[in-house]
N, C-alpha and C positions, 0 to 999 in steps of 0.2 A: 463485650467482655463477659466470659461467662461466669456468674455469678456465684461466691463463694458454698452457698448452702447445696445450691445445684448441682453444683460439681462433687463436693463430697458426698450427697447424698446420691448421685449416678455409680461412685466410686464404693459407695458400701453396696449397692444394691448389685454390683457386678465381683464384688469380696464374698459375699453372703454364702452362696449355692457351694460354694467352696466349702469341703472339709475341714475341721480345725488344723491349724499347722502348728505340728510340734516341734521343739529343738531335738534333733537327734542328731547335726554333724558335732562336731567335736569341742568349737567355739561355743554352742549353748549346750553341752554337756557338762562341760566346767564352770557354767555361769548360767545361774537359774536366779530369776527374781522372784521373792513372795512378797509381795505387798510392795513394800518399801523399803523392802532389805534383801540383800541379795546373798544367795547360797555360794561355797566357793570351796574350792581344794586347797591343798596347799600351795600358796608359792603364786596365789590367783587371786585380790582380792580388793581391800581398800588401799592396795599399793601407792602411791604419789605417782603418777607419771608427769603432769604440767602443769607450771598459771596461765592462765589465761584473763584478755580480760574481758571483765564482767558483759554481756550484753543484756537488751532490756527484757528479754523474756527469761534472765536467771531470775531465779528464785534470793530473797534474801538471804535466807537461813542458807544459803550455798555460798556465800561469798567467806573468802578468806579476808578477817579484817587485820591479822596481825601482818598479811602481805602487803596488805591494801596501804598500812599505816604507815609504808616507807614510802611511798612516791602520791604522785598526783590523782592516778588511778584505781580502779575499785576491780579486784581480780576472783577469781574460783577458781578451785583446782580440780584437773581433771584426775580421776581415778580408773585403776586399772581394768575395776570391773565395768565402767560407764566405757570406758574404750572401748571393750570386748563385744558389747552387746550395739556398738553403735553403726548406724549404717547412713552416711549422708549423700545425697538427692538433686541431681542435676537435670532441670528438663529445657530445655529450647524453648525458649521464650520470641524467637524471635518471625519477622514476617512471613517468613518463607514457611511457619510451623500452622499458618494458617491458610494455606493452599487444601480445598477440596476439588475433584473433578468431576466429581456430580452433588446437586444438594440430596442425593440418600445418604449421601457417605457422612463422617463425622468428618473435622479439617483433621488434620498432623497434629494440630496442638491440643483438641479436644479428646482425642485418643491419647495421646503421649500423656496428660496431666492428669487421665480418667485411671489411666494402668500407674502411673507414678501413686494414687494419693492411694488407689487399691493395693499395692503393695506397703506402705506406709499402715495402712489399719490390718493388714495380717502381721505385719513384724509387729508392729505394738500389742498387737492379742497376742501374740506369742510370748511379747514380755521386753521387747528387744527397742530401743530409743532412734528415734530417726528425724533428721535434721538435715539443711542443705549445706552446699556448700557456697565458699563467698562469704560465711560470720554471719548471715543471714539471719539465720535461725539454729543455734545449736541444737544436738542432739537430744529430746526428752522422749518421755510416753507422757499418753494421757490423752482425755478427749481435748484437752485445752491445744495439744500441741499442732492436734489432726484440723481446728480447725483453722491455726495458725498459717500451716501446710498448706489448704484449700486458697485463703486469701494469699497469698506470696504466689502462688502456681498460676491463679488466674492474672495475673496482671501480664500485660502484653510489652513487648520489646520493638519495637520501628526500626530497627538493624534488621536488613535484610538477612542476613545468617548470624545465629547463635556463636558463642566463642564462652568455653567451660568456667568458673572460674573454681582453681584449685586452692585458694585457702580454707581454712577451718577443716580440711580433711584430717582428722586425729589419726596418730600413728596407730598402726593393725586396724583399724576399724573396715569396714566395709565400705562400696559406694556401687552407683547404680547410675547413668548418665542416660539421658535418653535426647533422641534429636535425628532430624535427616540426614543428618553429616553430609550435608549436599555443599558447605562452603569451604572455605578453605583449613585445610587439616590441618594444618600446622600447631595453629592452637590445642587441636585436642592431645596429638603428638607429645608436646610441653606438658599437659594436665597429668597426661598417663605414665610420663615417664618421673614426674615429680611426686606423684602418687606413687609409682611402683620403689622408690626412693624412701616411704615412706615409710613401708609393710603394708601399703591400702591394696587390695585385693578387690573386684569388684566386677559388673555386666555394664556391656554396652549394646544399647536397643537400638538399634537404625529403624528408623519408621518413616515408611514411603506410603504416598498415595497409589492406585495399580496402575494408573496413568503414569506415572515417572518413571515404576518398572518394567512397562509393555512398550513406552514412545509410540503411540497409536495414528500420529498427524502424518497429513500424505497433502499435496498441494501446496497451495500460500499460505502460512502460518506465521502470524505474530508471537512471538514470548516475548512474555516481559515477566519481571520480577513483583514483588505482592507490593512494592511500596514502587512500582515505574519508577526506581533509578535505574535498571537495566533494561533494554529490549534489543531484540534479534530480531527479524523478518526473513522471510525466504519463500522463494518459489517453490521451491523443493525438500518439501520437509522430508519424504519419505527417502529423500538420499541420504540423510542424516542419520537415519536410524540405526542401523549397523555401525557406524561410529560411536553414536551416545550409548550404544547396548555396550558395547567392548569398554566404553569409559568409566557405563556404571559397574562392569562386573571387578574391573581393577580397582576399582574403589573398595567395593565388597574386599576385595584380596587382601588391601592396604592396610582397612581395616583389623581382619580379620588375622593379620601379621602383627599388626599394633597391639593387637590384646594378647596374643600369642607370646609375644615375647617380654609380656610385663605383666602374666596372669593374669589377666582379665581372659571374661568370655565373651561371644561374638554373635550376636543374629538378629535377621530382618523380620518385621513384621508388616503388612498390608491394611491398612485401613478399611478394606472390606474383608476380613477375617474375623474370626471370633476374639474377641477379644479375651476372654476366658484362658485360652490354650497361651496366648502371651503369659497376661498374670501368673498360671500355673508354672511354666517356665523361668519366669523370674523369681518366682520365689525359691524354685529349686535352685538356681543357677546359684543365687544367693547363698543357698544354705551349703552348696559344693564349694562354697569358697572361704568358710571358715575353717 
């Protein structure tokens, strides 16, 4: 498992080279934080949107106690400008995210959680709160929350594929999903359309090994899956390949229809690619989506 400090510290050291990013689309033009108080237009600002309730990483002084004082529960309220600027965070936890095809490479999951916590410390430098989904970890800044983020991101999932979970996404807020989408889609189908339901706007990052986008095997070939509950054999792997290229490209499509039709945006990245040109891309894609 990779280790919390390592992982953020791989994660700043690949944020750094990077230029400061400013808010300049239109969701951080009307909503600018200084310090601890946030700047606002009219009609934009300490509005009520929800309660919610309380989880262990809210703050005291956040809790609503006159809500709290009618039932069992300990609640906070979300506010309009905490919506605006919030972006929450979904990465593939699961077996299949830890598939490399050579040891130079990093696995799927070490890339996907390296570019997830790097985008997480440019929104917070920007000024902007980011949290997962699932009730996880709600939306904050701060160094406390980045290094919340690292420990939640490194822990590992034994499900052979990943499946989204869409609670805690706040209405208009932003979201970011990253995963191989190599399982069954269905799930993420429900997440994006329950999200696009919500006003969430948001990227979705396919991140493949270059083995899974080239299908390279010719002769006898075993697959199996990263936790052997599934395996395949064959004599003839190289007859297969033009089948699995056509399935992964309709997949690409499926995708790429899915985000299309519920705003989201859509693209692949390679594990042997700069990981730089990703992060840069995320974060604009982000900022095109306020």
């Amino acid at each position: 498992m990779t280790q919390p400090l390592a992982l953020r510290a791989e994660a700043e050291n690949l944020a750094s080279p990077l230029p400061p990013l400013l808010a300049e689309a239109e969701h951080l033009a009307t909503t600018v934080l200084l310090g601890d108080h946030g700047r606002r237009r009219a009609g934009l600002g300490d509005t009520f949107w929800q309660f919610r309730p309380a989880q262990d990483h809210d703050e005291v002084r956040n809790i609503d106690w006159r809500r709290s004082a009618r039932s069992d529960a300990t609640f906070v309220q979300d506010k309009e400008w905490q919506i605006a600027q919030s972006v929450i965070l979904w990465v593939d936890q699961a077996a299949a995210m830890r598939f490399a095809s050579d040891d130079n490479l990093p696995t799927k999951a070490q890339r996907a959680r390296t570019l997830a916590l790097a985008t997480a410390i440019l929104l917070i430098r920007g000024g902007e709160r980011v949290g997962l989904t699932g009730l996880r970890l709600p939306p904050k800044r701060g160094h406390a929350q980045l290094q919340q983020l690292a420990t939640i991101l490194s822990q590992d999932d034994d499900t052979d594929y990943g499946t989204p979970d869409a609670q805690g996404m706040l209405p208009h807020s932003r979201a970011l999903f990253i995963s191989d989408f190599l399982g069954d889609l269905a799930p993420f189908e429900a997440a994006l359309t329950k999200a696009a339901d919500r006003g969430v706007r948001g990227v979705l990052l396919q991140l493949l090994d270059p083995q899974e986008e080239s299908f390279p095997f010719d002769g006898r070939t075993i697959f199996e899956s990263m936790t052997g509950s599934l395996r395949h054999e064959t004599l003839k792997a190289g007859d297969l390949r033009s089948r699995y290229l056509d399935r992964l490209a309709a997949r690409k499509d499926h995708l790429r229809h899915l985000a299309r039709t519920t705003g989201w945006q859509f693209t692949t990245h390679h594990s042997n690619a700069a990981p730089s040109l990703a992060l840069l891309w995320l974060y604009q894609a982000l900022e095109r989506q306020t």
